[in-house]
C-alpha positions as CSV (number, residue, x, y, z in Angstrom):
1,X,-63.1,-6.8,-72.0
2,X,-63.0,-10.0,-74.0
3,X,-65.2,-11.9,-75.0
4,X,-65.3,-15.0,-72.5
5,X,-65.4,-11.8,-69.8
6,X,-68.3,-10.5,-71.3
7,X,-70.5,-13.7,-71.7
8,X,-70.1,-13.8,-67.8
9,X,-71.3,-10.5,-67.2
10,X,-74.6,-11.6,-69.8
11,X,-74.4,-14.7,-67.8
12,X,-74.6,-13.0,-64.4
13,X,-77.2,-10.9,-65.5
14,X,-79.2,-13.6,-66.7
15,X,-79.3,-15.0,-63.3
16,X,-80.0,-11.8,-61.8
17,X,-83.2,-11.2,-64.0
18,X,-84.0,-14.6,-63.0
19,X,-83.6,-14.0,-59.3
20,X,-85.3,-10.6,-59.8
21,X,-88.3,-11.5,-62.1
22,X,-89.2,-15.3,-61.7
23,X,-88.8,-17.8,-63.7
24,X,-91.8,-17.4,-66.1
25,X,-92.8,-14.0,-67.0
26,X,-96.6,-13.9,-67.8
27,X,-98.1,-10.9,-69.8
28,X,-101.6,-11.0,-70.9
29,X,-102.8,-14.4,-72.2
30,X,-99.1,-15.1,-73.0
31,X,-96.4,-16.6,-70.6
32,X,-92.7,-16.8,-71.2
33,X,-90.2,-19.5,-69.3
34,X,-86.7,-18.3,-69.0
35,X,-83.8,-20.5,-69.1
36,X,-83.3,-23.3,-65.8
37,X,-81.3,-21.3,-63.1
38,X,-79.7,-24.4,-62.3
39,X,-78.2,-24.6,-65.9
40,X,-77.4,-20.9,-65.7
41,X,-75.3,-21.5,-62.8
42,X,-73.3,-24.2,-64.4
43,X,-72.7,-22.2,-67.5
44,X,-71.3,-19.6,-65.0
45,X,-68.8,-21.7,-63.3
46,X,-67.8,-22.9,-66.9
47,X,-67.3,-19.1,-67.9
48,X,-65.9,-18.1,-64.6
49,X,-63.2,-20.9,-65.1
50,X,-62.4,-19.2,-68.9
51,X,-62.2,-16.1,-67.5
52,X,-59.4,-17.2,-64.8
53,X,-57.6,-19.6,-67.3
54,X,-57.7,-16.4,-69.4
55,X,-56.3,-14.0,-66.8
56,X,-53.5,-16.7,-65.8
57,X,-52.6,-16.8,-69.1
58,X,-52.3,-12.8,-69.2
59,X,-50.4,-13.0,-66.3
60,X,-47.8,-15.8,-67.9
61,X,-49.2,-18.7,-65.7
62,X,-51.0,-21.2,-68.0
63,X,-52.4,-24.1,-67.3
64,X,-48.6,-26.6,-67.3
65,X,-47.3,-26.1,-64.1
66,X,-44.0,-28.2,-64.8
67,X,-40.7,-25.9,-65.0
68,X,-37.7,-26.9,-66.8
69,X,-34.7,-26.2,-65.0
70,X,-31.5,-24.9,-66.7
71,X,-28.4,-26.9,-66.7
């Protein structure tokens, strides 16, 4: 797995506590605010498009999509 595969998996399980939990956690006479789902899902869009520039690249399709014909 590398490593911009595994900051979406943190990612997504970020969002999942999130989803799961609340946003603030409260324990006692102490609260705790997790990070703004809203910036969460950007990051994950941002990592999700690593991940599949990653995988294209893997695969031998980067990002130039000009071909240079032989003459």
């Amino acid at each position: 797995m590398t490593e911009a595969q595994q900051r979406l998996v943190e990612v997504r399980a970020s969002i999942k506590a999130i989803l799961e939990k609340g946003q603030r956690v409260r324990r006692g006479d102490r609260e705790v605010q997790r990070a703004e789902l809203a910036s969460l899902r950007v990051l994950e869009a941002q990592v999700a498009r690593e991940v599949a520039n990653e995988n294209a690249a893997l695969r031998g399709r980067g990002r130039s999509r000009i071909s240079y014909p032989s003459i």
